[in-house]
Each structure stands twice: as C-alpha cells, then as structure tokens.
ZATIBA-156924 format. One record per residue: x, y, z of N, C-alpha, C, O in turn. Coordinates in steps of 0.001 Angstrom, whole numbers, padded with zeros to 6 digits, always signed. Layout:
<atoms>
XYZXYZXYZXYZ...
</atoms>
This chain:
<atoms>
+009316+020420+015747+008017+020091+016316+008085+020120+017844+009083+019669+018406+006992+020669+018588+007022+020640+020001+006578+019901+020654+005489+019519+020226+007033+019221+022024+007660+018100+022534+006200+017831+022576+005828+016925+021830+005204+018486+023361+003579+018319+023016+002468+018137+022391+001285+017971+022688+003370+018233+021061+002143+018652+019585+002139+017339+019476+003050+016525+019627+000606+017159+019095+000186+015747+018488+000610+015638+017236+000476+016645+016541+001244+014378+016593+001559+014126+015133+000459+013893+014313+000037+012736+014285-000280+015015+013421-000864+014981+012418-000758+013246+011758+000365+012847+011451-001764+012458+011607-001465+011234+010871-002938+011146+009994-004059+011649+010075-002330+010337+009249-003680+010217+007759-003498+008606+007545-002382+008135+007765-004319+007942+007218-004330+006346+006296-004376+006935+005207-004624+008141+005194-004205+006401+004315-004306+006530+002631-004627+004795+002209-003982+003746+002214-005612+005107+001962-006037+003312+001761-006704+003228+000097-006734+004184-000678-007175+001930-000177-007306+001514-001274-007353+000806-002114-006304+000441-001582-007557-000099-003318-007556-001521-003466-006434-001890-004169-006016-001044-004959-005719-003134-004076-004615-003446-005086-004753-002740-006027-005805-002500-006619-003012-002086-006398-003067-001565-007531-003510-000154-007694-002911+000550-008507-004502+000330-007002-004524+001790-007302-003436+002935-007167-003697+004082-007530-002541+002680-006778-001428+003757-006926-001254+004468-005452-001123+005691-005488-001239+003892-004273-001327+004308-003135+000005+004845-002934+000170+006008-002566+001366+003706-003257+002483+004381-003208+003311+005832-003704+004034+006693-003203+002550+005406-005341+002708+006645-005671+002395+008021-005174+003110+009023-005189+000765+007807-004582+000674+008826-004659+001503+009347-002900+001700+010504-002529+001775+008291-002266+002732+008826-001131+003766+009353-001480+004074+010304-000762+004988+008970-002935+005684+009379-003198+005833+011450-003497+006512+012429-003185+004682+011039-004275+004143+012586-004462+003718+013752-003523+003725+014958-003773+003206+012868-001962+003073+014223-000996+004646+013975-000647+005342+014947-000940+005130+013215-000258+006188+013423+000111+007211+014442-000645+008218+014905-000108+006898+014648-001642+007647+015414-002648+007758+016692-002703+008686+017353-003167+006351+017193-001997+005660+018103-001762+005361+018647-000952+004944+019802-001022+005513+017794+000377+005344+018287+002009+006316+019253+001979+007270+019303+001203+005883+020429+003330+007009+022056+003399+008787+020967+003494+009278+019854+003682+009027+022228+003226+010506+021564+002934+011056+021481+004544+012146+020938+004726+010400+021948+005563+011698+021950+006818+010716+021385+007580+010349+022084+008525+010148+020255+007439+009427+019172+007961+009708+017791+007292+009727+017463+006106+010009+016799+008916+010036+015545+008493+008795+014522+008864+008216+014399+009943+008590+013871+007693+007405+013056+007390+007725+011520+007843+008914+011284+007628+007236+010726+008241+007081+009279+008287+006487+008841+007449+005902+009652+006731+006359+007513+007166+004878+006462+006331+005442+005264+007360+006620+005206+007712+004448+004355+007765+004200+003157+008007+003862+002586+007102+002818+002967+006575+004585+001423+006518+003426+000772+005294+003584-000702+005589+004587-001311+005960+001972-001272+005257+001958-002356+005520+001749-003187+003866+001041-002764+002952+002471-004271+003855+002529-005179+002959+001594-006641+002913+001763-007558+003717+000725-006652+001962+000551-007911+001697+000911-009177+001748+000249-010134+002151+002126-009148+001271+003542-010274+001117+004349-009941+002177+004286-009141+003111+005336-010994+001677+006672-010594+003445+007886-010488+002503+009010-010900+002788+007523-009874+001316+008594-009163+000953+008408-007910+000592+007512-007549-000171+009431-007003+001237+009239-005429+001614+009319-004425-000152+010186-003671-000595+008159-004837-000662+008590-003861-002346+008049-002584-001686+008621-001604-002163+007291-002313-000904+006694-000677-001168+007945-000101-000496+008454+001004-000687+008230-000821+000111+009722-000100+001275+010539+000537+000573+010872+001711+000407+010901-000840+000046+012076-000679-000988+011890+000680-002037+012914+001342-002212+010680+001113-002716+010198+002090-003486+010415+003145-002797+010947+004131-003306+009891+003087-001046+009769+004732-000529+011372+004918+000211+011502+005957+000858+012140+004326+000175+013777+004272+000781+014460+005367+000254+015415+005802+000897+014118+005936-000891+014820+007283-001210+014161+007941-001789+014097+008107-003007+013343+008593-000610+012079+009273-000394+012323+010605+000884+011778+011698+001033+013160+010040+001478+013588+010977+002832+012794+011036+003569+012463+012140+004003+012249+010011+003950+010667+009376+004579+011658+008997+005711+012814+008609+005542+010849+009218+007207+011031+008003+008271+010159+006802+007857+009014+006996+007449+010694+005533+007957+010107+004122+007696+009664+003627+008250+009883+004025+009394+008859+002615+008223+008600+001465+009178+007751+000685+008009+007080+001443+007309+007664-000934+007638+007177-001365+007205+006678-002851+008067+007446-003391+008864+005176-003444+007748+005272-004720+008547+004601-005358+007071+003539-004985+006572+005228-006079+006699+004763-007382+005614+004183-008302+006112+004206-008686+007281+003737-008622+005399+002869-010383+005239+001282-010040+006072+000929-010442+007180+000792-009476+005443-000454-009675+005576-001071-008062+006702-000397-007099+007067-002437-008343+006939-003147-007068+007714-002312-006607+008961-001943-007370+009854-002053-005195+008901-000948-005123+010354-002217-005046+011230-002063-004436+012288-003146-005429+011042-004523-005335+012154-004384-006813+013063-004851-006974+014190-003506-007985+012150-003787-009089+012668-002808-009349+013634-001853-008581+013749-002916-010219+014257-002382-010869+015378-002110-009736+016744-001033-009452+017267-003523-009218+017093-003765-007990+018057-002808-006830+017331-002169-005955+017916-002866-006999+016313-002429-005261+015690-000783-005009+016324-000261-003915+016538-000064-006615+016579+001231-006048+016900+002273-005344+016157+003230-004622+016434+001692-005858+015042+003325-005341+013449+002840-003624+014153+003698-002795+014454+001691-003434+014270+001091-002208+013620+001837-001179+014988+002615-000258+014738+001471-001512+016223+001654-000902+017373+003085-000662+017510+003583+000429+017787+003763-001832+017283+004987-001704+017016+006029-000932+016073+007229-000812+016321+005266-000356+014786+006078+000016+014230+005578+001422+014078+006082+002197+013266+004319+001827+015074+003939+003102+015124+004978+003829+016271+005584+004900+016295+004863+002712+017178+005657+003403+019010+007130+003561+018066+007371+004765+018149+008079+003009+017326+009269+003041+016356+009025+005152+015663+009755+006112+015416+007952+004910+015652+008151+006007+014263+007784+007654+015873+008537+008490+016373+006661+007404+016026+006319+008113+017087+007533+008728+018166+007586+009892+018563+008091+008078+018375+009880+008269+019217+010888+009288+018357+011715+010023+018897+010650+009190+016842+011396+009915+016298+010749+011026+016276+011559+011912+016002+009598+011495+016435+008839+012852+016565+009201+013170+015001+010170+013761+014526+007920+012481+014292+008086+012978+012616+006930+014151+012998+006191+014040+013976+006893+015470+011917+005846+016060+011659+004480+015811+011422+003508+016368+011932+004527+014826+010511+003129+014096+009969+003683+012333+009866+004782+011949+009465+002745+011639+010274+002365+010390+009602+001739+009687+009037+000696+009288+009556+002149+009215+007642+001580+008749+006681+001352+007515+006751+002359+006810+006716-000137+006734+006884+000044+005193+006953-000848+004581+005995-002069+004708+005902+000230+003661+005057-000508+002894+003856-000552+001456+004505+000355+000995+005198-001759+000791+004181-002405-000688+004594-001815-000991+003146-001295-000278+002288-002189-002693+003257-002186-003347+002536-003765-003188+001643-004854-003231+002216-003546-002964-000161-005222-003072-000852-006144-004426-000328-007266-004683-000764-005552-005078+000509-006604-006156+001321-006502-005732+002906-006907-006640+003633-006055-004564+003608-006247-004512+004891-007610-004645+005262-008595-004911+004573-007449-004327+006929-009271-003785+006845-008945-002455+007782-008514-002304+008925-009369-001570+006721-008968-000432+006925-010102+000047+008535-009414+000821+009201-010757-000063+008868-011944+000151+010251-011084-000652+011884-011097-000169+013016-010397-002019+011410-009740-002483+012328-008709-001213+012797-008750-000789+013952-007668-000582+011656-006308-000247+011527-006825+001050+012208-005995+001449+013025-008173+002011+012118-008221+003029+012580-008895+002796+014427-008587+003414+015447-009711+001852+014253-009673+001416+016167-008494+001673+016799-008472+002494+017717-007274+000962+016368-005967+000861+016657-005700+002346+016973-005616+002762+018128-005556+003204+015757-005142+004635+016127-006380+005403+016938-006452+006582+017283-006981+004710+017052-008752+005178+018681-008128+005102+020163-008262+005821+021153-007214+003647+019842-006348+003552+021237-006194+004758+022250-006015+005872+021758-006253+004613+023743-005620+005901+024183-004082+005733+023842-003520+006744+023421-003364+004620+023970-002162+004348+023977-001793+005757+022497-000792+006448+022306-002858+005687+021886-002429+006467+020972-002654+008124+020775-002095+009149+020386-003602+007723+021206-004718+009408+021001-003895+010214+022062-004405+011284+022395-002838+009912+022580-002260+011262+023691-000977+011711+022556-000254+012651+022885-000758+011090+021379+000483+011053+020837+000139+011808+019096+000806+012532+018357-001528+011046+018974-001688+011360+017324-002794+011924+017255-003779+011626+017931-002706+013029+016198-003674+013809+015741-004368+013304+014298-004003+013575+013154-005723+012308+014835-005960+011230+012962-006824+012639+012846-007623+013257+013550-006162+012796+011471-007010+013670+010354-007418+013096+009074-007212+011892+008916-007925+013717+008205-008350+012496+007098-008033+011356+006507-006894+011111+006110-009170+010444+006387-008414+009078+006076-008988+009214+004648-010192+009428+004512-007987+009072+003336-008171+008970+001728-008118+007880+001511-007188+007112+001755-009603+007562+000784-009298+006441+000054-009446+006670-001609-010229+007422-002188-008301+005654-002256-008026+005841-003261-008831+005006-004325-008440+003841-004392-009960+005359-005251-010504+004184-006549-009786+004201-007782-009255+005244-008164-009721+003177-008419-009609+002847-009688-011113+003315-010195-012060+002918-009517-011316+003945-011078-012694+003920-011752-013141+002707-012517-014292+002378-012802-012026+002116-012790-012315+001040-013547-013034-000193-012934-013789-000867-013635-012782-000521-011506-013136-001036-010514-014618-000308-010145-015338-001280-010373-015098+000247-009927-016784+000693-009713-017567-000037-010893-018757+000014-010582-017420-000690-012102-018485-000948-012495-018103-002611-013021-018352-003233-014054-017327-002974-011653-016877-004509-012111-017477-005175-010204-017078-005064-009045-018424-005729-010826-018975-006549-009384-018297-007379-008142-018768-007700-007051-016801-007638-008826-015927-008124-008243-015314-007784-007278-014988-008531-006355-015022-006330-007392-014635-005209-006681-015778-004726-005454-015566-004817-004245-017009-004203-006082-017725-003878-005464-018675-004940-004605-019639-004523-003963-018367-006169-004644-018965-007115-003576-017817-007751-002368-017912-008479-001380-016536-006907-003185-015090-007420-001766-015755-006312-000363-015956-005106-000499-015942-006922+000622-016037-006362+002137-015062-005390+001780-015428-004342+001247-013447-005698+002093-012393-004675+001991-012333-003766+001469-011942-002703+001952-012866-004024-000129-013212-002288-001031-014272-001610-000428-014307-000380-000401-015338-002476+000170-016740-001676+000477-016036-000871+001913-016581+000196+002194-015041-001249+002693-014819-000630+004434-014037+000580+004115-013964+001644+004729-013233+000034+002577-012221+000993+002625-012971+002596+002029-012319+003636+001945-014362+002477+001691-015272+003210+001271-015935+004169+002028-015995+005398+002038-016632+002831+002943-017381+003660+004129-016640+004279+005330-017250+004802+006263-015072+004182+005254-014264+005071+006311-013496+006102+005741-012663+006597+006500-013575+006646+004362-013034+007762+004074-014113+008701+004282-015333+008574+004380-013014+010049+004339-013560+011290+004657-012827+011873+003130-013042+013002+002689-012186+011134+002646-011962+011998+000928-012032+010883-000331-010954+010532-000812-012628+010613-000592-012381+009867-001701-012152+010370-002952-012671+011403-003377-011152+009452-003744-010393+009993-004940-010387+008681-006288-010183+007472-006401-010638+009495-006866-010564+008519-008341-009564+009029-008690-009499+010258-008735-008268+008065-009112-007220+007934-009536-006818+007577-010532-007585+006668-010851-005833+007724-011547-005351+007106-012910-006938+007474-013884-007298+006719-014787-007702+008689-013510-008618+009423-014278-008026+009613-015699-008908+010070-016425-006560+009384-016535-005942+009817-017308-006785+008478-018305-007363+008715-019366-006679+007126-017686-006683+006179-018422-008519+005512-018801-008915+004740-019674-009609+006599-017160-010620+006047-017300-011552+007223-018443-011474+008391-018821-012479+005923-018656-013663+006099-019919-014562+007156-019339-014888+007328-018164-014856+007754-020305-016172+008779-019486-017097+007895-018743-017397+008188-017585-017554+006883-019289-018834+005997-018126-017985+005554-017264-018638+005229-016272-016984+005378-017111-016357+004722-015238-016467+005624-014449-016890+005494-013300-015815+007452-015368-016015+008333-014387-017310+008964-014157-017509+009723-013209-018315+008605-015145-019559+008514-014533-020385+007824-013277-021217+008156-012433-019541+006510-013731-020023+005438-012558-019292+005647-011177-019510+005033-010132-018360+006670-011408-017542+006118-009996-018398+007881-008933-018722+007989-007751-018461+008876-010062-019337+010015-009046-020487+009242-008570-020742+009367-007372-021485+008208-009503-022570+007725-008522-022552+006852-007715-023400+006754-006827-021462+005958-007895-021474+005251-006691-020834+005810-005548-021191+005379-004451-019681+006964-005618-019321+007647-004526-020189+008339-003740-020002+008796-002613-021324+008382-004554-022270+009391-003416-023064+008390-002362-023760+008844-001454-022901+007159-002564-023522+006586-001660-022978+006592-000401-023592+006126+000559-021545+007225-000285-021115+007059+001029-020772+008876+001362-019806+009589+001092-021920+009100+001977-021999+010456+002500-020670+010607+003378-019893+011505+003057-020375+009826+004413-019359+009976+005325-017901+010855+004490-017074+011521+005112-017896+010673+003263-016461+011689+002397-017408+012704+001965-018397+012639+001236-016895+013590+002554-017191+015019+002524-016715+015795+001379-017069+016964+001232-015906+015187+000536-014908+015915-000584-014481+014382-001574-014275+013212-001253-014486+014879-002448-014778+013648-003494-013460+014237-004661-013265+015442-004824-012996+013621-005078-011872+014382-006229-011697+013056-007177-012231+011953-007056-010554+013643-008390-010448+012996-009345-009196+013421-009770-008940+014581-010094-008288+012341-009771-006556+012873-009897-005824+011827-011376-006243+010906-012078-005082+012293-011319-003785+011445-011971-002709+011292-011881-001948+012258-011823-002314+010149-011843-000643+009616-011741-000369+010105-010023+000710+010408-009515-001798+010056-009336-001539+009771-007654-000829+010680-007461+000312+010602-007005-001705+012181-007949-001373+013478-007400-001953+014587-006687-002081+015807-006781-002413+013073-005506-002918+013867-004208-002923+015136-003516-002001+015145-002700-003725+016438-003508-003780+017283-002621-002876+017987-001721-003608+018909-001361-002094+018108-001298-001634+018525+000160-002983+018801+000941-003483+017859+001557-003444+019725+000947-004631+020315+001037-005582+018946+002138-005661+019012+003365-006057+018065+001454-006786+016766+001708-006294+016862+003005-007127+017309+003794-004671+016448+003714-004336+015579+004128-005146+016537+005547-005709+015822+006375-005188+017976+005778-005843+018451+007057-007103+018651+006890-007666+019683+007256-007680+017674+006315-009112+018177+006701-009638+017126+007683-008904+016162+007900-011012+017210+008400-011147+016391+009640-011554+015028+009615-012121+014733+008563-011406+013767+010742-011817+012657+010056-013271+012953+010564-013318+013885+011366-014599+012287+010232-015760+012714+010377-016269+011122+011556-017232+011158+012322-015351+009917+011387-015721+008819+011641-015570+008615+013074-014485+008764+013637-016858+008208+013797-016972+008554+014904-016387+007138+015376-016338+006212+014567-015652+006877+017565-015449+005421+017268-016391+004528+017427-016307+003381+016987-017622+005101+018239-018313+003953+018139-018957+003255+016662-019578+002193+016694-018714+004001+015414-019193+003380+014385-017351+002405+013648-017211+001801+012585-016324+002653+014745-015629+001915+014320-015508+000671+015121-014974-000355+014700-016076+000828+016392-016261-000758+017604-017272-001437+016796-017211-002660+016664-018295-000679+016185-019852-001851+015578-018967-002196+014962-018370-003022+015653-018326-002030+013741-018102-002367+012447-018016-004445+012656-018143-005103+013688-017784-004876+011351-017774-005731+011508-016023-006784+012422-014933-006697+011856-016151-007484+013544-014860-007711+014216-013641-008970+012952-013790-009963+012240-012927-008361+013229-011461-009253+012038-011080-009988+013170-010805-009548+014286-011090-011063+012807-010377-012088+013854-008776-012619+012975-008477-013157+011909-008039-012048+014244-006449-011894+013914-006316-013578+013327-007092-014532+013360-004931-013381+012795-004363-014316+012363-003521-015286+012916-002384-014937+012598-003472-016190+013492-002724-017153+014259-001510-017439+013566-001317-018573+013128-000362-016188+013370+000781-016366+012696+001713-015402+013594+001258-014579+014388+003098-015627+013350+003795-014651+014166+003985-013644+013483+003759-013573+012275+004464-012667+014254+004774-011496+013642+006023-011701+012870+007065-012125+013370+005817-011281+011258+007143-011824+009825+008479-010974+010935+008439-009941+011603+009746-012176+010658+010879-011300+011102+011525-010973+009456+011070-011559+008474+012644-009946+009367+013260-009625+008680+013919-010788+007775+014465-011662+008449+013973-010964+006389+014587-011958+006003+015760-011750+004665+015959-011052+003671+016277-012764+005354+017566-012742+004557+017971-014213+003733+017546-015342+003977+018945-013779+002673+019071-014498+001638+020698-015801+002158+021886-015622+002427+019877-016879+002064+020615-018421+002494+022197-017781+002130+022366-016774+001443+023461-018716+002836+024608-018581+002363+024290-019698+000966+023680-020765+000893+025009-018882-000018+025164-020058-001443+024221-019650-002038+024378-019802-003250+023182-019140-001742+022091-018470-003021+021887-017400-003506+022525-016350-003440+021248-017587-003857+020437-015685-004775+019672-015348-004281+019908-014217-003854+018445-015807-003958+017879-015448-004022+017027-016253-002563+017601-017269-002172+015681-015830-001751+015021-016267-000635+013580-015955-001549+013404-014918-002189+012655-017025-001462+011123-016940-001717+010072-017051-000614+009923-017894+000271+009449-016044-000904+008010-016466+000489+006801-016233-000442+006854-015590-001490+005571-016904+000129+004270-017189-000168+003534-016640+000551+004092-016042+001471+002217-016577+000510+001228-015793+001613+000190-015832+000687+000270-015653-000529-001305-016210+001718-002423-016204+001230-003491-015898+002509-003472-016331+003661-004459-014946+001812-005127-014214+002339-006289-013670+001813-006341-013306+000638-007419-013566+002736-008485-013270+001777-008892-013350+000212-009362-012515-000561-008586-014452+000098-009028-014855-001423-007678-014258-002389-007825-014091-003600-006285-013946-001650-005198-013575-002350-004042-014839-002367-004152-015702-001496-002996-014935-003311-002005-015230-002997-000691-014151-003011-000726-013293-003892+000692-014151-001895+001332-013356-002927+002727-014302-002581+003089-014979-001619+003226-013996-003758+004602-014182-004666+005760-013497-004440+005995-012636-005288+006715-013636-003384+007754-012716-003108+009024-013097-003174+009286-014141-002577+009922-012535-003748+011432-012984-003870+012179-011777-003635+011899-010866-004415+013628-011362-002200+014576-011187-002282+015592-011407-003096+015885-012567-003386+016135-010588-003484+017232-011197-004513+018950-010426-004892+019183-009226-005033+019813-011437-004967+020712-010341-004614+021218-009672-005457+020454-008913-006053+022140-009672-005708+023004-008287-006853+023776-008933-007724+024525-008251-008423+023763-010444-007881+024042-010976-009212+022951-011416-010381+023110-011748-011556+021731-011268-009517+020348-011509-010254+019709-010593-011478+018990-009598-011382+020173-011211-012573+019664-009486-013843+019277-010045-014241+019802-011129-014494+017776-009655-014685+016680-010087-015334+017416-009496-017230+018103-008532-017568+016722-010824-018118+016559-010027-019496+015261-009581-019645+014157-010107-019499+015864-007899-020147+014072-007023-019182+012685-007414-020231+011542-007391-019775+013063-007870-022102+011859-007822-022246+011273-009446-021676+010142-009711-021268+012240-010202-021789+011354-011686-021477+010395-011386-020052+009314-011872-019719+011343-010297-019322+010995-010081-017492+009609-009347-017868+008972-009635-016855+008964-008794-018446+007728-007694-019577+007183-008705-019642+006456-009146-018752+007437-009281-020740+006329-010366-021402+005599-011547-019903+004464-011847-019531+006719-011820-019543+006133-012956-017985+005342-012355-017646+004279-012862-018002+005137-011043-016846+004559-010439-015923+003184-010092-016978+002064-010513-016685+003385-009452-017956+002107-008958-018841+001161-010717-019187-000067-010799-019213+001933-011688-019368+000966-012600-019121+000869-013635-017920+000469-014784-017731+001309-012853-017386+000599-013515-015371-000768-012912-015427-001781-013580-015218-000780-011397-015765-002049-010732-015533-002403-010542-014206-003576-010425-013852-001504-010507-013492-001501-010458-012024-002409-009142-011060-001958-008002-010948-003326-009458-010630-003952-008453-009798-002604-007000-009073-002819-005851-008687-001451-007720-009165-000457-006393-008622+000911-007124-009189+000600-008240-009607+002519-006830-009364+003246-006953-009404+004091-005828-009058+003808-004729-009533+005106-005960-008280+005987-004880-007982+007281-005135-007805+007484-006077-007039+008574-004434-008409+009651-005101-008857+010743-003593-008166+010287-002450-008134+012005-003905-007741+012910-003085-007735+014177-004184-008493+014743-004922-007686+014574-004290-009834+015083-005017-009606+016845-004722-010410+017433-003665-010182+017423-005733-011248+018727-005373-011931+018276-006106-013269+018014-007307-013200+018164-005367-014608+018100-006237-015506+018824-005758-016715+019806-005096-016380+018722-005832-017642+019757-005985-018955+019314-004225-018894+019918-003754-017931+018994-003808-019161+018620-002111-019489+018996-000932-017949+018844+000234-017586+019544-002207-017503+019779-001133-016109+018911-001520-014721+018201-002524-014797+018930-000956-013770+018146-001014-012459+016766-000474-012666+016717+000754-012733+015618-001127-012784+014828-000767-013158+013709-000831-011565+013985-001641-010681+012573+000067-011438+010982+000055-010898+010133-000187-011781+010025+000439-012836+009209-001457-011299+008287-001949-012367+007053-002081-011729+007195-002931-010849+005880-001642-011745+004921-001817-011923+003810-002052-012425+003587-001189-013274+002783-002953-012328+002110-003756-013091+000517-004137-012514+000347-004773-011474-000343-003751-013175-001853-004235-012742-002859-005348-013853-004031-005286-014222-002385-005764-013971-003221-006973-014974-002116-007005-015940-001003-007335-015531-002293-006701-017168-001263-007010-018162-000730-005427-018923-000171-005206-019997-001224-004452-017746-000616-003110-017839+000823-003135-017587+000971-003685-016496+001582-002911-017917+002897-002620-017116+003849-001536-017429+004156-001080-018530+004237-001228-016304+004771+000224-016711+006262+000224-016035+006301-000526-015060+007609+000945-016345+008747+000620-015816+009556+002074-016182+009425+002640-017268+010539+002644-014913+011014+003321-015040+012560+003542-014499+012561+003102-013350+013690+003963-014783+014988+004095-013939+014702+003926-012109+013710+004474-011630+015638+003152-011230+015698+003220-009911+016863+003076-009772+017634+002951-010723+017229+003064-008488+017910+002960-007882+017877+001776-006653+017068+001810-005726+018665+000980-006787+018882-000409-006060+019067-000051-004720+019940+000802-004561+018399-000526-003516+018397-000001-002146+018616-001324-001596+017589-001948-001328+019689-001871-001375+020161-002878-000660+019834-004129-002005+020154-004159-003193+019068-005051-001134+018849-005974-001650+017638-005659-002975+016945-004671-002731+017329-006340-004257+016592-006320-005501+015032-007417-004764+015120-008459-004114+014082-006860-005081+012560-006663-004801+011529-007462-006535+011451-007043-007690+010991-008603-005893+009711-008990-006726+009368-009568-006043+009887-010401-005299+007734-008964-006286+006272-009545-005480+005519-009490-006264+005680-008516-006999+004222-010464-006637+003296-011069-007371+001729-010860-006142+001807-011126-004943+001108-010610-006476-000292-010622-005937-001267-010941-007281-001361-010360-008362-002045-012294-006645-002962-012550-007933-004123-013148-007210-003738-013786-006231-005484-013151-007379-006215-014188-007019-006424-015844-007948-007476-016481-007884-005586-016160-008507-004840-017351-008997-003634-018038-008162-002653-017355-007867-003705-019158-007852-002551-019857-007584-001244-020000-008462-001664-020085-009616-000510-020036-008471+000660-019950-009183+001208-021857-008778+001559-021888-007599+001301-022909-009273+002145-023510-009179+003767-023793-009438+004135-024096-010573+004525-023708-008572+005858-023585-008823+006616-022854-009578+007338-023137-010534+006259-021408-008789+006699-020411-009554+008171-020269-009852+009022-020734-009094+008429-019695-010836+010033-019908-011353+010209-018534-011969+009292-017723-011841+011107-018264-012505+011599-016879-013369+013094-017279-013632+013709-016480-014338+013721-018274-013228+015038-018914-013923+015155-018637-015088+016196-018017-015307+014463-018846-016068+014119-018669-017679+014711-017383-017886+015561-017091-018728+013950-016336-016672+014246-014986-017050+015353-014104-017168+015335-012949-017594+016594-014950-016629+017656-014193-016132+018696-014375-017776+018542-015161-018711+019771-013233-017547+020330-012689-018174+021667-013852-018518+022583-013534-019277
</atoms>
C-alpha cells in the first residue's frame, strides 16, 4: 500500500447476536490474498470473546471492551484506530458493540484527525429477520441508528427465517431510503463487493443526530487472572444490558453437555465462549436458547461472556466443570 493511499474502512454494525463476527470472519477469508486487513472490534463486556474468535484470522487487531468505544470522548476508539492506522493495513474493518451507537462511532471517523488517513466507504448493517416483527427490537434507539446509517443493509441467518419475517424485513427496510442496496445472506456471507460501495451519509446529518453522553468510566485496562485462581470475573451494564464475563485459564474444562444445557436455559440475548471442555476446545455460540458449537483453537487464555437483559444473581458455572 502507498505511503499516501487512504485506508479503505467500513463499520459492519448490528444488533446482539446477528452474526457480525462471523460474517467478518468470512470477508476476511476472502479478501485478495496479498493484502493485509485490520478489524477494530468493540465489546460490550470487558472480556475480549470476539478477539479471541478473530486471533487466527490473520487480521491486524485491536479490541476495546466494556461498553460503546464512542464513550468516554471516543478514547478506546481513537486509540486503537491511531494503533492499527501505523501499521498501514489495506482495509479496515470496524465492528461496534450490538448496543453501540453506531452515528456517534462514524462522527469519530468525520474527524479530520481522521479523514487525512481513512477512506469510510460503506457502513453494513446487519438484521436478524426475526427481530423486524418483534417491537422490542424495533422501539431500541440503537437498532433504529444502526438502520438509519447504513448504506447496505442485510438480512442475515435468511436460512433459519419464515417467509413472513422475510417479508417483514423487505418492508420495513424500505423505510430507510439512505441503503441503497438491500440483500439477504446466510451464515454471514457478506459480499466483498458491498464493502466499496459509497457511504451516502452526509456529516451534518451525523452532528444533528441525537448527542450520547460518554460514560464516566475509565478506559478497561487489560486483565489478568489473580495468582492462586482460575479464573477473573467482570460485570457491565448498559443500556438496558447486563454482561457476564469470565477469563479463564487452562485448567478450566467445562463438562460440555451440562456447559449446553446452562446456556440453552439462560436464554441469554448473546453468549460467547472460546473455551476447554470434555469433547475438546470448543467455539460456542448462542442467541436465546439456540446454540451452536464448533472445534477451536485456544488463543492464550479460555473466553465466556453472557449478555442478557435479565440480571443474573451470583452467577456461578462451578457445577459445570469437569
């Protein structure tokens, strides 16, 4: 890449659970072979699971956990863009948290600090179809911003929706003229194509938007697991979320179906797992009492995070181990 060229960058946004990672996994899979890619991803929790997922990916990284990288003047965010930007990746890929606010995160890339460095091209946002005809969804601010600032919108996991969701989700997509290109995928098998087309969103309709007043928290440092334990837990709550996060180290093996059954009846708005259990090193993912699990590979430390709009009192998984 030349020392001048602006870095092509995209958001890929979306609500808990729709498959945002995945489907990063998949351009990445797919980007030309003699180009290197970045992702920034921001986490909900302040424990790093999407990281941990994209780590052997051949991705440049940067992740900021615990909550909107928009908050506390957008430092996680600035910070771990000027990180990635220095390495002169080809393209950059940046996933929010399914509760960011995706209109704050693109002001940020409006910056001049930025605009001499990045070329924003389309911002995708990703639906569940299943989500368009549940009021819950469609009265969250966050699903509605993450709506009105795409220039592609995509219905995702189309494999699993009913003909009336994917009915419901073409009519409610047309209400937001601003996406110029509308699609319908599976198993978050995004385009190449998408990622250059133009963003249409002008900034002064990103200064009106409505203002996020940052969070009076510091920026999460890196965390590590006590001498004498297993395992480190953190909490976080946010916009009507809680999340559930545990580090854990390499004596921690889950017995995998009891580790199934817990999670399928949490019913948890998200769960995401890298972890060690009786069947091997497993990736687990989970959206209500869906859950789905496949072979991984252990990247340092073992990964579970919980996102629910339920409180959890004194969460445990002791029971669960091997």
């Amino acid at each position: 890449m030349q020392i001048n060229t602006k870095i092509p960058t995209n958001l890929i946004t979306g609500f808990l659970g729709v498959g945002k990672t995945t489907a990063i996994q998949h351009l990445l899979k797919h980007k030309p072979q003699d180009q290197t890619w970045a992702v920034l991803v921001n986490e909900f929790g302040e424990i790093g699971v999407d990281g941990a997922l994209l780590k052997d990916s051949g991705a440049l990284l940067k992740q900021v956990p615990g909550g909107c990288m928009c908050c506390v003047q957008g430092v996680g965010m600035r910070v771990g863009l000027n990180e990635l930007i220095k390495q002169k990746p080809d393209r950059i890929l940046i996933e929010p948290t399914g509760l960011g606010h995706p209109k704050q995160i693109m002001q940020t890339l409006q910056d001049e600090i930025f605009t001499k460095y990045l070329d924003v091209r389309a911002t995708i946002t990703m639906v569940d179809p299943a989500t368009v005809v549940d009021e819950k969804y469609l009265e969250n601010e966050n699903f509605i911003a993450q709506a009105q600032i795409a220039d592609v919108i995509v219905a995702n996991k189309v494999e699993k929706a009913t003909s009336s969701q994917l009915e419901a989700f073409v009519s409610w997509s047309s209400q937001y003229p601003n996406a110029e290109q509308i699609g319908q995928i599976s198993y978050g098998q995004l385009a190449l194509a998408w990622l250059d087309r133009p963003t249409a969103l002008k900034p002064s309709a990103i200064a009106s938007s409505k203002h996020h007043i940052p969070v009076d928290k510091p920026v999460t440092q890196a965390l590590e697991i006590p001498a004498g334990e297993h395992w480190v837990m953190r909490s976080h709550f946010s916009d009507g979320y809680w999340s559930y996060g545990w580090l854990l180290d390499d004596e921690v093996e889950f017995e995998l179906t009891d580790l199934l059954d817990w999670i399928s009846e949490l019913k948890a708005q998200r769960v995401k797992a890298v972890v060690k259990t009786s069947k091997g090193i497993l990736k687990i993912n989970a959206v209500l009492d869906d859950v789905r699990f496949e072979p991984a590979k252990l990247m340092e430390n073992a990964v579970l995070e919980i996102v629910t709009d339920k409180q959890i009192n004194q969460p445990s998984f002791s029971h669960l181990l091997s």
